[in-house]
C-alpha positions as semicolon CSV with decimal commas, in nm:
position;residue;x (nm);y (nm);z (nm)
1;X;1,839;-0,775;0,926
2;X;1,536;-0,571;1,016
3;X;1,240;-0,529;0,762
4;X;1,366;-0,143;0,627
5;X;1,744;-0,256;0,577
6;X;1,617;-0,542;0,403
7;X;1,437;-0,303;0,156
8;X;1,705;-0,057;0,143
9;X;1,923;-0,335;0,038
10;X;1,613;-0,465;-0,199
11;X;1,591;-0,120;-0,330
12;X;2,009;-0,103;-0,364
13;X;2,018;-0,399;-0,559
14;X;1,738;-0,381;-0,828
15;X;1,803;0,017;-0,881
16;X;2,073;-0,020;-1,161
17;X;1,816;-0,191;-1,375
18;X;1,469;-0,051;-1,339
19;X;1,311;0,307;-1,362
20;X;1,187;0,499;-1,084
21;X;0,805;0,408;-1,174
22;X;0,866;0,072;-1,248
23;X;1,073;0,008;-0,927
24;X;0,872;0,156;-0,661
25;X;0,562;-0,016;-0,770
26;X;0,824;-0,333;-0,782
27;X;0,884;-0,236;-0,363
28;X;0,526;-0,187;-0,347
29;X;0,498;-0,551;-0,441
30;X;0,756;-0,689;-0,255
31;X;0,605;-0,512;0,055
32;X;0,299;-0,644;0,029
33;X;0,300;-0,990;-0,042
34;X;0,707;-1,074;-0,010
35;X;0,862;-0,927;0,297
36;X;0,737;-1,150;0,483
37;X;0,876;-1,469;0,265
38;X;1,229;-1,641;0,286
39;X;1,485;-1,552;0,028
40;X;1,409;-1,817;-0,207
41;X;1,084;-1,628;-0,237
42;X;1,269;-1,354;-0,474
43;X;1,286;-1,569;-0,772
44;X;0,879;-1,578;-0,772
45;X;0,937;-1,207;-0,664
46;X;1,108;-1,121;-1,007
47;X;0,917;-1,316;-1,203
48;X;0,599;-1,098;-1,125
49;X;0,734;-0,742;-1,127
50;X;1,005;-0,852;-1,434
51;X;0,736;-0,835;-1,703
52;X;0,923;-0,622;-1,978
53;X;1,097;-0,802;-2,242
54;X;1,459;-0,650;-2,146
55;X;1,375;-0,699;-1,762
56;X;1,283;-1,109;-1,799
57;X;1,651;-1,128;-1,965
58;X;1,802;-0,959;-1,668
59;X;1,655;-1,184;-1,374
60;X;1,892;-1,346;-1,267
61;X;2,184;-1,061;-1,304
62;X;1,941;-0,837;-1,081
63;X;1,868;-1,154;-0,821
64;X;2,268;-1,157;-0,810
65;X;2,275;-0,790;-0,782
66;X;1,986;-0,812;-0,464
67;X;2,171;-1,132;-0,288
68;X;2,515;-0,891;-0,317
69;X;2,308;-0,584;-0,173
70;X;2,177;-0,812;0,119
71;X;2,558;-0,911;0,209
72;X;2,639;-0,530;0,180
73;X;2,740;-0,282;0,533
74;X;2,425;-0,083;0,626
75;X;2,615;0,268;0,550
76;X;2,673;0,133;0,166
77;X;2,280;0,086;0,104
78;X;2,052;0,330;-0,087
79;X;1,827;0,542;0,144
80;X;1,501;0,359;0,207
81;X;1,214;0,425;-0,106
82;X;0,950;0,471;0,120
83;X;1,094;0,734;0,454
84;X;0,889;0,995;0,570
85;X;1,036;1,221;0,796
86;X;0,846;1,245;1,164
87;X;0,922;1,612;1,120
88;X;0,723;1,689;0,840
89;X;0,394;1,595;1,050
90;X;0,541;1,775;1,337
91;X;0,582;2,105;1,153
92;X;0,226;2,093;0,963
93;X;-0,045;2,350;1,102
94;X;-0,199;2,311;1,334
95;X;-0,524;2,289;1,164
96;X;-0,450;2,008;0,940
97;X;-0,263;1,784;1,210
98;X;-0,458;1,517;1,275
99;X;-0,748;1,255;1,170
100;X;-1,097;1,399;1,197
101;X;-1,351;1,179;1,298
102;X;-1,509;1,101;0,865
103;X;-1,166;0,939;0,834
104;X;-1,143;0,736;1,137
105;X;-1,475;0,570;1,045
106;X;-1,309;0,531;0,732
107;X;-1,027;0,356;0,879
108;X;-1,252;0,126;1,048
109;X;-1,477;0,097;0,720
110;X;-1,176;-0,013;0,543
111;X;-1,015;-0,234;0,786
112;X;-1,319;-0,442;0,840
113;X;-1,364;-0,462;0,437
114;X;-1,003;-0,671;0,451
115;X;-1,130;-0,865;0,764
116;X;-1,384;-0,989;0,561
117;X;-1,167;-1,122;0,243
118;X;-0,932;-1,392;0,172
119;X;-0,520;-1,296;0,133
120;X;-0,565;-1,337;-0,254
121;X;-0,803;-1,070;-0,218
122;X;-0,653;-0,838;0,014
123;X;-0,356;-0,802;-0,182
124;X;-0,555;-0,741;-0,480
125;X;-0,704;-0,458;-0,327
126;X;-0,416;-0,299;-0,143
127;X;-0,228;-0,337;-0,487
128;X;-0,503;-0,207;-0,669
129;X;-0,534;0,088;-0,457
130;X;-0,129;0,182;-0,502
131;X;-0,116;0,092;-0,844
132;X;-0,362;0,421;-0,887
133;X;-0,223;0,613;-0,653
134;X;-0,113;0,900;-0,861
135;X;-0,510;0,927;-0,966
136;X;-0,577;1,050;-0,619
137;X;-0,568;1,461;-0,617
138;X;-0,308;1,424;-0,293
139;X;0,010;1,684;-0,164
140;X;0,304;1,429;-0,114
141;X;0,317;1,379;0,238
142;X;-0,100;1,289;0,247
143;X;-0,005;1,076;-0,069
144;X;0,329;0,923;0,118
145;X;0,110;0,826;0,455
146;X;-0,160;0,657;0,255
147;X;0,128;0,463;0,079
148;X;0,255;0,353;0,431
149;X;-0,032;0,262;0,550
150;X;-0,133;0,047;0,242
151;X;0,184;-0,112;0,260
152;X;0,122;-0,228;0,608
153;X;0,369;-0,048;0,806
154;X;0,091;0,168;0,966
155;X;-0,230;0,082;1,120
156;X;-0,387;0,397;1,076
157;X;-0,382;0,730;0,907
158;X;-0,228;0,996;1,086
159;X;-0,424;1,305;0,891
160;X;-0,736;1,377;0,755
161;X;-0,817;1,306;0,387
162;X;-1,098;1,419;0,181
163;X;-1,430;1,268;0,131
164;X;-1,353;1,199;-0,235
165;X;-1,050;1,091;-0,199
166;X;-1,178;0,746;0,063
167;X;-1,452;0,757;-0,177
168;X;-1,212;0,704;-0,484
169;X;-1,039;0,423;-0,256
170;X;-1,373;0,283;-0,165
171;X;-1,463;0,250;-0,531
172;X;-1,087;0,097;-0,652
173;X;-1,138;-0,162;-0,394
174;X;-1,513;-0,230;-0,498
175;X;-1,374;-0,258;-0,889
176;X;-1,080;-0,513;-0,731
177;X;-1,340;-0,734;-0,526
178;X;-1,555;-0,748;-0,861
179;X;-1,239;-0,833;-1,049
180;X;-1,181;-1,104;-0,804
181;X;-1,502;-1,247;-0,653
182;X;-1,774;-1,064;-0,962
183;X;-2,014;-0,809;-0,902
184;X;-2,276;-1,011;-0,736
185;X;-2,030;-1,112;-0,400
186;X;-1,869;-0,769;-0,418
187;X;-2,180;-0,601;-0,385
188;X;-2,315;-0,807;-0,105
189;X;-1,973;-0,829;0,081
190;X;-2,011;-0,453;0,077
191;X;-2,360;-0,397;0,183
192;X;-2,214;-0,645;0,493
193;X;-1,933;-0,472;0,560
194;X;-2,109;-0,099;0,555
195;X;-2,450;-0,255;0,817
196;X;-2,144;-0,415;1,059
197;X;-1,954;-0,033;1,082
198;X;-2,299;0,115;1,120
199;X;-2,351;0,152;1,513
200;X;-1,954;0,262;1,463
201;X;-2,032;0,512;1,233
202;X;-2,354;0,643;1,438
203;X;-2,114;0,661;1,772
204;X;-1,920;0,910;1,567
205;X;-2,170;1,049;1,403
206;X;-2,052;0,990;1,049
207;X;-2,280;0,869;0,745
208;X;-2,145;0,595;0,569
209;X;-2,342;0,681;0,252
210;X;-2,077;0,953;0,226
211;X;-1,799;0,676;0,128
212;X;-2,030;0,529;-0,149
């Protein structure tokens, strides 16, 4: 079963019991730091997203109801959570097709800031970041993309965002690191990661200041 059937089926199975809020940022999770686990793996999986009184007493009715979803035909599943069509980017203008050059560097800015972190902290910040997504002044498509990409099922951003929108991002993950690691390490893991993307950023002619 390939990873979106498996959270189709995920999705299928956990939707009679949890709300829409509470069960995409329960995907989000399993995304992130579960898809890539055996099945056993769901039990832990439960036990971190189940945190309401009524949802702990449901565990393992909802496990049953994910292990019956898994055995279930393709065509029976709920569509997947997180689909975006490749028509919507298709039939946006012209103008706002695309990633400039500010959010490519931002890209990179970002991807080296994982590079330089342990798993614990990655996920942190990834979950961080979609745990506030709705904070982010985004249309749904921009806001759907980011998701994606957060969730590791896209390597890049395929339109431009704002500059205070990455800068919002920038400072969530800063306020995860120093959650994680304290101020002192996030603020030189930081000043690192922004002199490394510097000769980057000057190539494109981008200022990183403008993330900060």
């Amino acid at each position: 079963m390939d990873l979106k059937t498996r959270r189709r089926a995920i999705y299928t199975g956990m939707r009679p019991y949890f709300d829409d809020a509470a069960l995409l940022a329960a995907m989000h999770l399993w995304q992130v730091k579960y898809s890539d686990k055996p099945k056993f793996a769901f039990t832990e999986f439960l036990s971190e997203c189940c945190q309401d009184k009524d949802l702990r007493s449901q565990r393992t009715h909802i496990l049953s109801s994910i292990f019956k979803a898994l055995d279930m035909p393709e065509r029976d599943l709920l569509p997947d959570p997180f689909d975006i069509a490749e028509h919507q980017v298709a039939s946006l203008p012209l103008a706002v097709h695309g990633c400039d050059d500010v959010t490519t560097v931002f890209v990179h800015l970002f991807r080296h800031l994982l590079g330089t972190l342990a798993e614990k902290e990655v996920l942190s910040v990834r979950l961080a970041i979609l745990n506030q997504l709705d904070k982010l002044n985004l249309d749904a498509l921009r806001k759907a993309f980011l998701r994606d990409w957060l969730d590791k099922r896209a390597s890049a951003l395929p339109l431009s965002y704002s500059l205070e929108t990455m800068r919002q991002i920038i400072n969530f993950s800063y306020v995860a690191i120093c959650e994680s690691m304290g101020p002192v390490k996030a603020d030189q893991l930081l000043a690192n990661v922004i002199k490394a993307s510097e000769e980057y950023a000057k190539q494109m002619e981008v200022e990183l200041h403008e993330f900060l």
